[in-house]
C-alpha positions in Angstrom: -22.7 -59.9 -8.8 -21.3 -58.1 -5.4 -17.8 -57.7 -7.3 -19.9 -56.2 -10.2 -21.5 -53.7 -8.0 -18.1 -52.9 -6.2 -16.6 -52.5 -9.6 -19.1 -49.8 -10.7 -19.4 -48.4 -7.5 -15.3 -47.9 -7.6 -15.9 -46.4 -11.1 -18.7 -43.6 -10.5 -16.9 -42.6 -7.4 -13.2 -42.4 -9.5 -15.6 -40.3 -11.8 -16.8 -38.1 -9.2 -13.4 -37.7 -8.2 -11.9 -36.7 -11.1 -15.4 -34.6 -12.2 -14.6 -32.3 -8.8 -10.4 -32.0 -9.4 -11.7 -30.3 -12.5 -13.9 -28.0 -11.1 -11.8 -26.8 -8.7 -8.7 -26.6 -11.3 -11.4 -24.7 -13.5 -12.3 -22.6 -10.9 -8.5 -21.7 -9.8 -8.0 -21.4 -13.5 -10.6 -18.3 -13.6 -9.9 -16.8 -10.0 -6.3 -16.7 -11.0 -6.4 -15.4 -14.7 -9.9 -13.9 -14.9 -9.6 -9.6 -15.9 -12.3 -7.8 -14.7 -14.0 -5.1 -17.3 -12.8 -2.5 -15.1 -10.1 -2.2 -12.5 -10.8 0.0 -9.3 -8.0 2.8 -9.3 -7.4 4.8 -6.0 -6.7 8.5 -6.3 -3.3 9.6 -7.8 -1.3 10.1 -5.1 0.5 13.4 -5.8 4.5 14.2 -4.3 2.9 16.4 -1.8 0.6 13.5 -0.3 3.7 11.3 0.2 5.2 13.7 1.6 2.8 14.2 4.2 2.5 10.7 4.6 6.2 9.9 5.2 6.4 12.9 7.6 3.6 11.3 9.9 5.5 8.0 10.0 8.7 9.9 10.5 7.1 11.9 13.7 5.6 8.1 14.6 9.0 6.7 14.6 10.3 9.0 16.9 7.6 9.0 19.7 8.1 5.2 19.3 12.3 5.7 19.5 11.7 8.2 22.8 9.4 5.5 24.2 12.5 2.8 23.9 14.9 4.8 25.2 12.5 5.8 28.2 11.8 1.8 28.8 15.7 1.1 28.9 15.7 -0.7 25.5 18.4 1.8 24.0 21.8 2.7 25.1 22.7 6.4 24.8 24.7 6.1 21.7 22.2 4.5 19.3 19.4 6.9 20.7 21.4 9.9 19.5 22.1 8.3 16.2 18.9 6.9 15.3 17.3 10.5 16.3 19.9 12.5 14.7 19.1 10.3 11.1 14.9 10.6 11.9 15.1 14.1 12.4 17.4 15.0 9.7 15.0 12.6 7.6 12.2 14.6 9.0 13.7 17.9 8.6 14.6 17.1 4.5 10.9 16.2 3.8 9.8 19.3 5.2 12.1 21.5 3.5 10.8 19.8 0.4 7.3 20.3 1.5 7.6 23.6 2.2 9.7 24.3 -1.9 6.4 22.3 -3.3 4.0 25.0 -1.2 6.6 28.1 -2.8 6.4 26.4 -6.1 2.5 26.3 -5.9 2.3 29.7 -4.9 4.2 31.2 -7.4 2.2 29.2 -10.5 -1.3 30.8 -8.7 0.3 34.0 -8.3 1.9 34.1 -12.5 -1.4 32.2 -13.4 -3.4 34.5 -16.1 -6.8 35.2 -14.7 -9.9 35.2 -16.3 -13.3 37.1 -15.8 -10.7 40.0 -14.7 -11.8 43.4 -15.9 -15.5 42.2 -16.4 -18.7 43.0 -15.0 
């Protein structure tokens, strides 16, 4: 009778076993594949955003190079090159900046105007 009961007991707890591996494959199953309805977008990021995104890292990384050199961690010769390629890096992405700006100014300037003439 005792092996009986150890037998069953063996059983429901194989059962229970197996009844949890596929929840939790079920579950993975659903968190992995599952599609919301509808998918949170940020804002479009526009060339002029980057832009001004990569110029603040690009100021960032040279405070940060100016702070190794001042601690000792640079020698002279890799200070001057890794400035000279930041700020010629720095001084492109402003140039382009600053041809975006123009370009913008010269579509709201040539743009036709309405409620001109009216009263």
């Amino acid at each position: 009778m005792l092996a009986l009961f150890a037998l069953a007991t063996a059983a429901d707890a194989t059962v229970i076993i197996l009844f949890g591996c596929f929840l939790f494959a079920a579950s993975l199953f659903i968190y992995i594949f599952y599609m919301p309805g509808e998918v949170e977008r940020g804002e479009d990021k526009t060339r002029l955003l980057y832009l001004e995104e990569r110029k603040e890292a690009t100021y960032e990384n040279l405070r940060d190079l100016n702070f190794e050199y001042k601690a000792g961690k640079l020698s002279e010769e890799d200070y001057a090159m890794q400035r000279a390629a930041l700020e010629d890096e720095a001084a492109a992405i402003l140039a382009e900046m600053e041809s975006i700006g123009k370009a913008r100014a010269v579509v709201r300037r040539s743009a036709p105007r309405t409620n001109e003439g009216r009263a």
